[in-house]
C-alpha positions as CSV (number, residue, x, y, z in Angstrom):
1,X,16.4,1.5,2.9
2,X,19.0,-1.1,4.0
3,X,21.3,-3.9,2.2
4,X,19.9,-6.9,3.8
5,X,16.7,-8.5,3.9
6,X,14.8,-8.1,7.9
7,X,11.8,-9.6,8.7
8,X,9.0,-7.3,9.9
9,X,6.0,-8.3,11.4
10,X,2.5,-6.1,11.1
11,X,-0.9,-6.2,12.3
12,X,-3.4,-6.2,9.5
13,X,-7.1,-6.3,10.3
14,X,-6.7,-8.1,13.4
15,X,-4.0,-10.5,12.1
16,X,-0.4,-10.7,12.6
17,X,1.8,-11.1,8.6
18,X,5.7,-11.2,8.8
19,X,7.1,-9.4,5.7
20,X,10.7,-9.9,4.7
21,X,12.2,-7.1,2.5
22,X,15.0,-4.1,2.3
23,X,12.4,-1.7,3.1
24,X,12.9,0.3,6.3
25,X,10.9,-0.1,9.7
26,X,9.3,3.1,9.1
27,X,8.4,2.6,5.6
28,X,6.8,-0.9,7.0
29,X,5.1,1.3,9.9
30,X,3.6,3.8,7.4
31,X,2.4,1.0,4.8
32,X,0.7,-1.2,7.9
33,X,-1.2,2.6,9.1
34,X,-1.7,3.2,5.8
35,X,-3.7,-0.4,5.0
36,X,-5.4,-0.4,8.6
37,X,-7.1,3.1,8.2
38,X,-8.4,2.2,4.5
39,X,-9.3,-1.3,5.3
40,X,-11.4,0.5,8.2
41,X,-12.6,3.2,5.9
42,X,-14.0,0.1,3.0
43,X,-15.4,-1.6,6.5
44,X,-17.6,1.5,7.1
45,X,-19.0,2.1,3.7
46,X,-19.7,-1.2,3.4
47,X,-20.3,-2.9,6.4
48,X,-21.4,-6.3,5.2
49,X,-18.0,-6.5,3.0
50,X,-16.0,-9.6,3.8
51,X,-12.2,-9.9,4.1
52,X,-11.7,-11.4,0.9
53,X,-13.2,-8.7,-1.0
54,X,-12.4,-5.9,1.3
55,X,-8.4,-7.1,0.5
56,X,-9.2,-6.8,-3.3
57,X,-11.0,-3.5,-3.2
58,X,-7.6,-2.3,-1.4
59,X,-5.2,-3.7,-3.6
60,X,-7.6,-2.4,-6.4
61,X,-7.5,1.0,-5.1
62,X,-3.4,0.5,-4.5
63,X,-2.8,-0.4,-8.0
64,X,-5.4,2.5,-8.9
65,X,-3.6,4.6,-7.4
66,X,0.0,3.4,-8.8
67,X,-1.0,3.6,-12.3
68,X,-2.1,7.3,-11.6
69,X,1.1,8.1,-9.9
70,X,3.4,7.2,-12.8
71,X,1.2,8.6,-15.5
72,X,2.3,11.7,-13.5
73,X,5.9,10.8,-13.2
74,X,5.7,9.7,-17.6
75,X,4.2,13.0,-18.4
76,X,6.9,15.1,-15.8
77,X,9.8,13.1,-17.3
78,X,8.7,13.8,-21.2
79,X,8.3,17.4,-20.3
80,X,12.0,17.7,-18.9
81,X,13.2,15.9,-21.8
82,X,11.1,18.5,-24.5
83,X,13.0,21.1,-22.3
């Protein structure tokens, strides 16, 4: 990560956002990859799906996925603490 805010700009779906944030180019890179491929995925299970709802079944899934993910990191931190 670096101190200062730096405007990055990424392709999503065919359309161009400009983020601003202390999160690396890389990190940016990976997250922009990481939404095209599971936008693409939601487009070919459902192929009739429009934006709008293809957006919230991603950040659905992202939030799914968050929740799940620090569940994880809750139960691993009470279990170094018992220790």
């Amino acid at each position: 990560m670096t101190s200062a805010n730096q405007r990055f700009k990424a392709k999503i779906d065919n359309k161009t956002y400009t983020f601003v944030g202390k999160s690396s180019v890389e990190h940016m890179k990976t997250v922009t990859e990481l939404m095209n491929e599971q936008l693409n995925q939601l487009k070919e299970l459902s192929p009739d799906i429009d934006k709008a709802d293809a957006a919230i079944l991603l950040a659905f899934n992202a939030f799914s996925e968050q929740v799940k993910l620090q569940n994880k990191v809750n139960q691993l931190e009470k279990k170094d603490y018992k220790e």
